[in-house]
Structures are given as structure tokens and as C-alpha cells.
Steps between C-alpha positions, in 0.01 A plus 500: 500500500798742584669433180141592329464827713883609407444383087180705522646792644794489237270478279313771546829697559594471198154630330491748669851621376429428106194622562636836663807491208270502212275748689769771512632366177159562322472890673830605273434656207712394164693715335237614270222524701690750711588692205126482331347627859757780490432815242878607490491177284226510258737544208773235616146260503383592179877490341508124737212378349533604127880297515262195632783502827144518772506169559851447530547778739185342708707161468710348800817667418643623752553851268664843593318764272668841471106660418526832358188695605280708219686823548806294337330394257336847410919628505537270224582697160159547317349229301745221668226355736257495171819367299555192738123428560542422127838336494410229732854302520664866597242543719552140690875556458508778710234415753703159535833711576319671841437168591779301715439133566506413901420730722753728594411781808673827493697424782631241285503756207710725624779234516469409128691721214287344212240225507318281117207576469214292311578617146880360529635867547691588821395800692692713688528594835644757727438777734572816389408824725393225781218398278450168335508506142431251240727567181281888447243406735453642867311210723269767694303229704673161586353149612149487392432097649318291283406132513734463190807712560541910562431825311753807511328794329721697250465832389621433140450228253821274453617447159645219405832598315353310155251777543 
């Protein structure tokens, strides 16, 4: 009966902590649903889901996405944004390279000098000014958690140097 009682109450020990795992697990947003529920995104979403890269950004990964917000986009030169939304493997080339596989935190940023992102292209990295940069790019708002990696919003949009 003892060895019943003590099965039982491993048992339901251990239920309780997948339960309580996928529970907190299941409150995380991805990647993308943070950035869809956020309107200094709406143009990285729309530019995310004409490159057909939504579902791979709502994947397991884990990803680290440099996201540059709309104002970045709007700094683009005139008619790019229009340009890419047209030029689909550009578009997906560059959206790829502010995307590093794993996920890296800035505290673990800071220590890196360049990182390869998703498109094959290494980014650099550096502080310059005692602000972290990414090659142009000035991170304004680090470690966005998401159940698939992290977000670092950029004030720029990174070009790859095939760009």
C-alpha cells in the first residue's frame, strides 16, 4: 500500500510539473505574434509575410531577430520598401540577414564582434559611443523574450552587403 501511496504521489508530481511547463510555455508569445500585436512592426509583418518567412519565424527556432521598427523602414530611400515588396528573393534576403539562428541575449551580444545571420551573411558587431550597434544599426530596445528566441529592435534596416 505504501509503495502505491509514494507511485501515486510521484505520479502526480510529475503532472503537475508538465502540466505547469507547458502552461508557462503556452503564455509566451512567438516571435511573430509579438511583432503582429505590436504597431512599431506593422511593416516588418507585412514585409515577413509577403517573403512567406511567418511561419518560419513562428517555428521552434530558437531565433534572434534584429526587428527594425516602421520608422526604419519609412528612412528607407523612396520606392525601396515598394521595390522589395516586388522583388521577393531581395526582400527574403534581407529579412533573413536580421535574423541570427539560436538565441543570443545582449549580454551575450555585447561579447560578440560579428555573428551569421540566416541569409549566410555575417553581421557585425560592436559598441561604438557605448551603444550596441549592428553593422549601421543602433539596437534601441534589447531582449524582447519569446517562446522561440529574442527580439532586439533596430533603428535602421541592415543591408546585406549583396544589397
Amino acid at each position: 500500500m505504501k509503495k502505491i501511496i509514494i507511485v501515486t504521489a510521484i505520479m502526480i508530481l510529475v503532472a503537475s510539473a508538465v502540466f505547469a511547463n507547458h502552461h508557462k510555455e503556452s503564455g509566451m508569445k512567438s516571435i511573430v505574434d509579438i511583432a503582429v500585436n505590436d504597431a512599431r512592426f506593422s511593416t516588418l509583418v507585412t514585409a515577413l509575410d509577403a517573403a512567406d518567412l511567418v511561419d518560419t519565424l513562428k517555428g521552434d527556432g530558437p531565433f534572434t531577430v534584429f526587428a527594425p521598427t516602421d520608422e526604419a523602414f519609412a528612412a528607407l530611400p523612396e520606392g525601396t520598401l515598394e521595390a522589395l515588396l516586388n522583388d521577393i528573393p531581395a526582400l527574403r534576403n534581407i529579412l533573413l540577414y536580421h535574423v541570427v539562428p539560436g538565441s543570443v541575449s545582449s549580454s551575450e551580444v555585447v561579447n560578440l564582434s560579428s555573428a551569421d545571420t540566416a541569409s549566410g551573411d555575417p553581421i557585425r558587431i560592436r559598441i561604438r559611443n557605448g551603444k550596441l550597434m549592428i553593422n549601421h544599426a543602433q539596437v534601441i530596445i534589447t531582449d524582447i523574450e519569446a517562446s522561440n528566441g529574442v527580439i532586439h529592435v533596430v533603428d535602421s534596416v541592415i543591408l546585406p552587403p549583396s544589397a
